[in-house]
C-alpha positions, 0 to 999 in steps of 0.5 A: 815168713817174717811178715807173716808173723807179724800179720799174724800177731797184728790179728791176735793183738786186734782180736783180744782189743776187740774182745777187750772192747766188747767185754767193756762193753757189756759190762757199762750195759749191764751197769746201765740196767742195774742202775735203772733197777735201782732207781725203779721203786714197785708200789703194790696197791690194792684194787681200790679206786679212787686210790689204785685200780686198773683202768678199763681196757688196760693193764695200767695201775692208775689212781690218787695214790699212784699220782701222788707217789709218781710226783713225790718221788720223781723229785728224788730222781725215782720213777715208779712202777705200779701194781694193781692186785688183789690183797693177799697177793700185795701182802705176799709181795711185801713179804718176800721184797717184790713189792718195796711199798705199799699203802694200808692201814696198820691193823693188817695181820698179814703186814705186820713184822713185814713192814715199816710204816711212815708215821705220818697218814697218806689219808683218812677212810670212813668205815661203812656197813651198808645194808638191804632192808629185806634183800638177800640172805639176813646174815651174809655179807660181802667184803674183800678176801685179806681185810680184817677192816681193823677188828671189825670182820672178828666183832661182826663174825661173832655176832653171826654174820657170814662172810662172802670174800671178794678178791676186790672191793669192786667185786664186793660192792658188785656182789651186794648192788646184785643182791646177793647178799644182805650187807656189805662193810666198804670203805666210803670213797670205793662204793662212791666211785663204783656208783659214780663210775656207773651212773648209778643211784644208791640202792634203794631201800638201804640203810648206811652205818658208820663204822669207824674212820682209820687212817691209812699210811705207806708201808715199806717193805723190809726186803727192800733194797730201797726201803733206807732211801723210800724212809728218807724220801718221805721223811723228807717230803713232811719236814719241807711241806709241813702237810698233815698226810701225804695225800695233800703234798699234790691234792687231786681231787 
């Protein structure tokens, strides 16, 4: 009897040591996981290539600003992950902390009151309206659903032009190259690869206006629970490379 007492003592006392054990266990496990959270920044960008696009045939977010923010913050021990979207879901992202980061200019309605810019530029973009000479409707124009383009979607609605909104600027410039409308407003670099990408010429019989150039900038999100570490991250990058924008710390191109 005796002896069965012990035995059964010996197996409640292994029994809660297990227990103890896998408890133990489980919590390193989730410690693991938080901390590979943790050090896993999400950069949400626009589908605008050379910058940020999917590539063809994957689900992969590639481009410049992609490489450039992979290098950067790998040296602050940061991996990143990155999401290729259509504009008004980026901005929505941003919103609501899904997104800690993002590269835009600082007109963009929906970023305001969402967002801490860095001060410095991630780089420069040349503003373009390009136009058929006789295709397409006089009035329509292509652009990109969310864009305001600083200012100028207001100026060229109230001088009578009429919006054909894409999800993307590849869709955009897909949409005039076809000639369904008149004119298209795009960024230089975007219709450069779109052409470049295809083998193609620019459009015959077209005209280039140049807008404006805006400088473009990393845009934190104020839900992030990252954003105190991203801030100091690319403070940092500046003060040690003394680079005008940040798309020269590692040139690509």
């Amino acid at each position: 009897m005796t002896m069965l007492i012990k035995n059964l003592l010996l197996t409640l006392s292994f029994l809660s040591f297990s227990h103890t054990v896998t408890a133990l266990s489980l919590l390193q496990d989730d410690a693991v996981v938080e901390e590979t959270e943790q050090k896993t920044i999400i950069l949400g960008l626009l589908e605008f290539p050379p910058y940020a696009y999917t590539e063809e045939g994957s689900q992969e977010c590639i481009g410049y600003v992609v490489e450039t923010s992979k290098k950067i913050f790998a040296q602050y021990g940061y991996s990143v992950k990155a999401i290729c979207a259509p504009a008004i879901r980026v901005y929505r992202m941003i919103q609501n902390g899904k997104v800690d980061l993002t590269v835009n200019i600082r007109s963009t309605k929906m970023l305001r009151d969402h967002v801490t810019f860095i001060p410095t530029p991630y780089s420069k973009l040349d503003l373009l309206l390009i136009s058929h000479n006789h295709k397409g409707d006089e009035k329509q124009i292509s652009g990109i659903r969310g864009f305001d383009y600083h200012r100028q979607r207001e100026k060229l609605v109230s001088e009578g032009f009429v919006f054909q909104d894409t999800p993307g600027s590849i869709d955009a410039i897909r949409m005039f190259v076809r000639e369904r409308t008149r004119h298209l407003i795009t960024y230089k670099r975007p219709y450069k690869f779109y052409l470049e990408q295809n083998g193609f010429d620019a459009p015959a019989d077209t005209h280039i206006k140049f807008l404006i150039d805006l400088p473009t900038f990393y845009a934190v999100s104020n839900k992030s629970k990252h954003s105190d570490s991203i801030i100091d991250a690319l403070e940092d990058v500046i003060k040690k490379t003394h680079v005008k924008q940040f798309e020269d710390v590692f040139p690509l191109y």
